[in-house]
C-alpha positions, 0 to 999 in steps of 0.5 A: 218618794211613795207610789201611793196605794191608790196607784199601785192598786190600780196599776195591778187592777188594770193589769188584770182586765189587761189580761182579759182584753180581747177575750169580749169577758167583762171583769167583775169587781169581785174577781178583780179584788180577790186577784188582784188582792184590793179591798173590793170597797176601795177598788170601787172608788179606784174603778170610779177614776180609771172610768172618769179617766177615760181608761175602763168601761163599765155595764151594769147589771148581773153580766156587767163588768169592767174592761179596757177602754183601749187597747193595752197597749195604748195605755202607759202607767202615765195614764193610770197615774193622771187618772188615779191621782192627777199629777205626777209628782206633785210640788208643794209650791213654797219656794223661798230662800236663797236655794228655793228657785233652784230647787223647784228646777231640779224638782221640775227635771225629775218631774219630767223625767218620770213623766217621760218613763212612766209614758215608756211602760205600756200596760200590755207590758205589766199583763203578762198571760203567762203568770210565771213570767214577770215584768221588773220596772 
C-alpha cells in the first residue's frame, strides 16, 4: 500500500501554514513550494482541494495567501487525507469466489483501523516550529 504523492505533498504543505497559523502571515504558493520542495504547479491543484475540503483559505491578490481554516490542532491527517483523495484506503469492489466476502471483512477492519489512526495524529503535531525537532508516525 502507497500514501500517494498528492497526500504526502499535502500533508507537509499543511504542516508549513501549520507553522505560520496564529502568526496573521498568509503563505504564498511560491514560499510553501520552494519549502515544502512541491512542484508549484501541482500544489496549486493540491491547495484547490484542501480549500473545496474545508481546511485552508485563500485571498487573492499581491497580499493574498493561503492559511489554516482551523486551528491546528482541530485538523487530523484523516482530514487531509478525505480532502486530498476522498477515501481512505479505497476497495476495488470485486469480491468473488470462495475467500472473497471474507476478504473484504479483513480489508474492512484495516480500513477502519487507519481511519481511526490517522484521526489520532493532529497537524499541530507534524508543525514542529522547531526545525531540529522531528515527529516519527
Amino acid at each position: 500500500m502507497k500514501i500517494s504523492v498528492k497526500v504526502d505533498y499535502a500533508c507537509r504543505v499543511m504542516a508549513e501554514l501549520a507553522r505560520l497559523h496564529g502568526s496573521g502571515e498568509l503563505a504564498q504558493i511560491e514560499h510553501l513550494a520552494k519549502t515544502e520542495a512541491v512542484p508549484a504547479n501541482f500544489l496549486a491543484q493540491i491547495l484547490g482541494k484542501l480549500r473545496t475540503g474545508g481546511l485552508i483559505t485563500s485571498r487573492r491578490g499581491n497580499l493574498g495567501g493561503y492559511t489554516l481554516a482551523r486551528p491546528p490542532e482541530d485538523i487530523t491527517l484523516y482530514d487531509i487525507m478525505m480532502a486530498v483523495e476522498g477515501e481512505c484506503l479505497g476497495l476495488s469492489g470485486n469480491f468473488a469466489g470462495r475467500s472473497g466476502r471474507r476478504l473484504k471483512q479483513v480489508w474492512d477492519d484495516v480500513r477502519t483501523a487507519m481511519i481511526e489512526k490517522t484521526k489520532e495524529y493532529t497537524l499541530d503535531q507534524l508543525a514542529s516550529k522547531n526545525p531540529t525537532e522531528m515527529y516519527y508516525i
